[in-house]
Legacy VTK file of the C-alpha trace (Angstrom):
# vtk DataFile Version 3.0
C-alpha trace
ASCII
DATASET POLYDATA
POINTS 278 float
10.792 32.614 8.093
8.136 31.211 5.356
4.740 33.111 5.457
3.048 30.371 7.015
5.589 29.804 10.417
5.058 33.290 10.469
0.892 33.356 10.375
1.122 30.604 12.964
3.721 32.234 15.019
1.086 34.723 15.244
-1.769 32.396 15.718
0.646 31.519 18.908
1.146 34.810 20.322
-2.374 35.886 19.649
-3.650 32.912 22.097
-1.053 32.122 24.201
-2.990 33.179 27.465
-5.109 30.321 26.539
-3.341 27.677 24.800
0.012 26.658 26.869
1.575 24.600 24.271
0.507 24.077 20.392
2.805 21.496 18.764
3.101 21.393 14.409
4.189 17.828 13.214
5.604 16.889 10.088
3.707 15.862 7.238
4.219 12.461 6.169
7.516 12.852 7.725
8.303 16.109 6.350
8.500 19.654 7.985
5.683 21.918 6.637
8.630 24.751 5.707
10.151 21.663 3.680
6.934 20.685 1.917
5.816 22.109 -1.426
2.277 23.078 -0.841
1.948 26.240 0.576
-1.689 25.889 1.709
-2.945 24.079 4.544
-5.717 22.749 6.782
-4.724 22.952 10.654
-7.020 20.257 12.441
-6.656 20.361 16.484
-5.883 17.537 18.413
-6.160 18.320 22.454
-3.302 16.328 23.898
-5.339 14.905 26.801
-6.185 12.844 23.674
-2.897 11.588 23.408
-0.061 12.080 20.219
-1.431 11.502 16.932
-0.054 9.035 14.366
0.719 11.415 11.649
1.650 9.871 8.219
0.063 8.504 4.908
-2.532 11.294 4.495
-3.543 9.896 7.826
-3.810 11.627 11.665
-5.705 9.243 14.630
-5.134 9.344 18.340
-7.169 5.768 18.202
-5.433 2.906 19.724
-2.428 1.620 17.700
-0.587 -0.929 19.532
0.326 -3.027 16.788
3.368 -1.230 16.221
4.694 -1.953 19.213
4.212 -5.792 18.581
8.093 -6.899 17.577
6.597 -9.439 15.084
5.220 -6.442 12.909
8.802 -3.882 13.812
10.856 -6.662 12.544
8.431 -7.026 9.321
8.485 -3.107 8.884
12.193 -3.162 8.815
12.345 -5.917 6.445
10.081 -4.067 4.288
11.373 -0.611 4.353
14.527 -2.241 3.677
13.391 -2.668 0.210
13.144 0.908 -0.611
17.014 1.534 0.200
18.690 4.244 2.013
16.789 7.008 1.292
15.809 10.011 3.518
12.499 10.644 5.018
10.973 7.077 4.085
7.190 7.368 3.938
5.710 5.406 7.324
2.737 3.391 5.592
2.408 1.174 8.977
-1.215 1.709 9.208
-1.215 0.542 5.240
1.352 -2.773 6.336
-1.426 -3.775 8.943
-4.051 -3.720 7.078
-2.076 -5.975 4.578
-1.063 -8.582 7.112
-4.307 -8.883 8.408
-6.052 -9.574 5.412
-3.251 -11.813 4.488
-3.870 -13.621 7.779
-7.640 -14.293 7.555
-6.730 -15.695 3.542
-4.478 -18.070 5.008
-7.124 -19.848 6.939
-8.734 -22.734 5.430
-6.320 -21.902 2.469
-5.064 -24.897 0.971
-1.809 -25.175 -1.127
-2.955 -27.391 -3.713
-6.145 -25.457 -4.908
-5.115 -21.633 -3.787
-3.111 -19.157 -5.260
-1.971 -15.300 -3.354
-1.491 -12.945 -6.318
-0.142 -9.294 -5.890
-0.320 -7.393 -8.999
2.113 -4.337 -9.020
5.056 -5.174 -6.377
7.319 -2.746 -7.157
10.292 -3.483 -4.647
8.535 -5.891 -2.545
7.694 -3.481 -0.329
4.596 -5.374 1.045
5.591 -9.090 -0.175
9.019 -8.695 2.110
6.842 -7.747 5.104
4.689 -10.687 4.741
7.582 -13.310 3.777
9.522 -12.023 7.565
5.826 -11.559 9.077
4.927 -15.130 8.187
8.152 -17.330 7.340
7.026 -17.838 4.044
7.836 -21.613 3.613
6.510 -25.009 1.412
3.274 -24.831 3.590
2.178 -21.759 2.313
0.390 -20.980 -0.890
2.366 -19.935 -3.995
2.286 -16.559 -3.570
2.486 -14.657 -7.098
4.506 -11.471 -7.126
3.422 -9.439 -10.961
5.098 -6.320 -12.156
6.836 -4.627 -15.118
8.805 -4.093 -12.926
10.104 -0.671 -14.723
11.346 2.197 -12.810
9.312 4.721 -13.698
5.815 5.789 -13.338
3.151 4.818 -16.139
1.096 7.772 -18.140
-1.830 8.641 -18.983
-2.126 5.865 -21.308
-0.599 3.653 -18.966
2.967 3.152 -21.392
6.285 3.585 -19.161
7.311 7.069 -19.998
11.334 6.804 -19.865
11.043 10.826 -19.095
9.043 10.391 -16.175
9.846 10.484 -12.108
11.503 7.901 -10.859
10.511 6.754 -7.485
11.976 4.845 -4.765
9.545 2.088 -4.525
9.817 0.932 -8.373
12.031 -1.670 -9.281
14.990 -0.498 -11.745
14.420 -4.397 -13.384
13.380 -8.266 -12.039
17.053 -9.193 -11.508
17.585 -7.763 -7.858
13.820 -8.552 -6.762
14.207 -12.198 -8.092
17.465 -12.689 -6.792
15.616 -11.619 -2.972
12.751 -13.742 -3.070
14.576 -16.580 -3.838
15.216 -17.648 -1.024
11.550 -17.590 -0.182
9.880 -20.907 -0.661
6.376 -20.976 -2.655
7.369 -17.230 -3.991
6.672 -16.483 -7.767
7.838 -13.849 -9.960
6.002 -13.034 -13.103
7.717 -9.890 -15.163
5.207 -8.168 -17.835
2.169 -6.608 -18.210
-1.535 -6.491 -17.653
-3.495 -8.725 -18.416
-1.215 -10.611 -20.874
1.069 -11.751 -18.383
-2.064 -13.309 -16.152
-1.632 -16.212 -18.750
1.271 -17.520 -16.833
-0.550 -18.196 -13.749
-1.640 -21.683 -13.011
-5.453 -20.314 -13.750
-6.775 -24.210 -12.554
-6.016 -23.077 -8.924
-8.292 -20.410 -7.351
-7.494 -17.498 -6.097
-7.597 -16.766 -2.354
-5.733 -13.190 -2.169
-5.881 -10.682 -4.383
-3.719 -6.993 -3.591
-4.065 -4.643 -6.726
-1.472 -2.001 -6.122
-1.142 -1.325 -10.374
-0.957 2.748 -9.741
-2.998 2.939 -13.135
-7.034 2.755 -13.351
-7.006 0.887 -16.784
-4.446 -2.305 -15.552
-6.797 -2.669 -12.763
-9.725 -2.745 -14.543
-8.145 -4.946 -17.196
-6.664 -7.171 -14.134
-9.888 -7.665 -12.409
-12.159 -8.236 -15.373
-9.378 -11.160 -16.276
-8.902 -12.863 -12.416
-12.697 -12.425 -11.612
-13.704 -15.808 -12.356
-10.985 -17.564 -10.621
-11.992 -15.685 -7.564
-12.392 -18.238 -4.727
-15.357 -18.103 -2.538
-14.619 -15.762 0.515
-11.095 -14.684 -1.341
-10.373 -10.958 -0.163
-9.356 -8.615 -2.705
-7.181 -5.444 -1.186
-6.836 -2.182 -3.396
-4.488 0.417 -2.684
-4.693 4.111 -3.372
-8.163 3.951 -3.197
-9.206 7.246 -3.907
-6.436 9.482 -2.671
-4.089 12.124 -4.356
-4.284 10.857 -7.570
-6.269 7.640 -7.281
-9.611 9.015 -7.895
-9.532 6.933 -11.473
-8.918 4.113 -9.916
-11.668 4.623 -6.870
-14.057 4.368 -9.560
-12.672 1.624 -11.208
-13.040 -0.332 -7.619
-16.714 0.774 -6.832
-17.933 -0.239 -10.376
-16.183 -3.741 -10.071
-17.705 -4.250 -6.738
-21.272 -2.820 -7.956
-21.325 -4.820 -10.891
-20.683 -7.959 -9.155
-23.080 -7.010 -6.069
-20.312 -6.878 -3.627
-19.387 -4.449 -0.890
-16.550 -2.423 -0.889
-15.335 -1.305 2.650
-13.174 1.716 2.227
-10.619 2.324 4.738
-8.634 5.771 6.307
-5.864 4.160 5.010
-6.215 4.977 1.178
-7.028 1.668 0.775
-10.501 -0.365 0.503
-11.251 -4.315 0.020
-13.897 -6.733 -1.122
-14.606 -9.884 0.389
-15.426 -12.181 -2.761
LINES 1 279
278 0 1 2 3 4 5 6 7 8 9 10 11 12 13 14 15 16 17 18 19 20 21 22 23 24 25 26 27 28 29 30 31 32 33 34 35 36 37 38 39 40 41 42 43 44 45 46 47 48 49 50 51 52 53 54 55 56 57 58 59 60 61 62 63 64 65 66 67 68 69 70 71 72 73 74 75 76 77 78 79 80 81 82 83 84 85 86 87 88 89 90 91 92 93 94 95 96 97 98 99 100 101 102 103 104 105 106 107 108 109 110 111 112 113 114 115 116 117 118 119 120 121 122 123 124 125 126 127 128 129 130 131 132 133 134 135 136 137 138 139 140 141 142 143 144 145 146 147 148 149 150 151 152 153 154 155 156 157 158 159 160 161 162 163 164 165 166 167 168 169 170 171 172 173 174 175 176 177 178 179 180 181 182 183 184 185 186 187 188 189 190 191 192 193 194 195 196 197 198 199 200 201 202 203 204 205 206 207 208 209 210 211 212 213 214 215 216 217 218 219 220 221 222 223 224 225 226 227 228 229 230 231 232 233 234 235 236 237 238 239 240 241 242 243 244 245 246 247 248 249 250 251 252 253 254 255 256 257 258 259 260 261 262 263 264 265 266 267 268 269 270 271 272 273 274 275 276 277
């Protein structure tokens, strides 16, 4: 038994005339004894509150009912699809929602000959396969712009590809198997290379209505927003992910300057993620 079942096992006996039942859930689908860290914050939920949702750095017993709409399962599925057959898949639903909202309210008033949707750093497709099933991406829609190296491992601190580095699930080994998916996907774009060169292959006379920056390194944001910023259409929303969690503190700052220098507010959400509506 690791030290910390056992200091809780304790903790149990120790108040078990008082507390009847004390539950431990997984962390972000993984059992505590499983996990790495082997220091921990215990935050009590009473469960005339109701079960928490438990995943993504996130715990809430608020009202989630979204995931029991069939629309967004099917769209999940579709999504987590992408990553492969891999154990203990990381539930970002609360992440996916967020997405497909904000992809909902760009699509009004959007207009297929002026607007562009632009996603730089897709990895897998992850989020762009959710929102093709979620939406039946067809003809009507905008061209939505899918931009990654699409190398399989993570950037350093310079932000090269490090061939010695961690590969994880939700990279793209190459372009071939994500462009060979999203072709069948009417009004979906590829573009293979990196930031900001390979913004020069957008159709930069159409504005931009959607913007998700997902590039996992502070400097290709910065570079990517200080390139798009002046295509920016009125009212366009700009989504960031990793907004200031584990490891995206760089970044965090690299989203609050943007939005300070261009006298914008930045809503930052639970989710690890925060937008801008331009």
């Amino acid at each position: 038994m690791t030290k910390i079942l056992q200091i809780l096992l304790n903790y149990v006996v120790k108040f078990s005339k008082k507390f009847n039942n004390i539950i431990i859930l997984n962390h972000n689908n993984i059992n505590i004894e499983d996990y790495p860290e082997k220091n921990w914050y215990f935050i009590p939920y009473p469960q005339q509150k109701g079960l928490p949702w438990n995943s993504d750095n996130m715990t809430t017993v608020n009202r989630r009912s979204f995931l029991n709409e069939s629309l967004f399962q099917d769209a999940k599925n579709i999504a987590e699809d992408r990553w492969g057959d891999i154990f203990n898949k990381r539930d970002i639903s609360w992440r996916l929602h967020i997405f497909l909202w904000t992809i909902s309210q760009s699509l009004l008033n959007s207009d297929i000959d002026k607007h562009i949707f632009i996603e730089c750093g897709t990895g897998k497709g992850y989020m762009a396969a959710a929102t093709t099933k979620y939406f039946n991406w067809d003809e009507k829609m905008p061209i939505f712009f899918l931009i990654d190296s699409f190398k399989s491992t993570q950037p350093n601190s310079n932000g090269e590809q490090n061939d010695n580095g961690e590969k994880l699930f939700v990279y793209a080994d190459d372009d071939i198997e994500v462009r060979n998916y999203f072709s069948k996907y009417s009004n979906i774009e590829i573009i293979t290379g990196v930031i900001p060169n390979c913004l020069n292959l957008l159709p930069l006379n159409k504005k931009i209505k959607f913007l998700h920056l997902d590039l996992n390194f502070y400097r290709a944001e910065e570079e990517a927003l200080e390139f798009l910023k002046i295509y920016l259409e009125k009212g366009c929303i700009i989504l960031f992910d990793d907004f200031g969690g584990p490891g995206g503190e760089l970044q965090a700052e690299v989203h609050e300057k943007f939005a300070k220098n261009n006298s914008k507010n930045l809503l930052q959400l639970p989710t690890g993620q925060a937008l801008i509506i331009w």
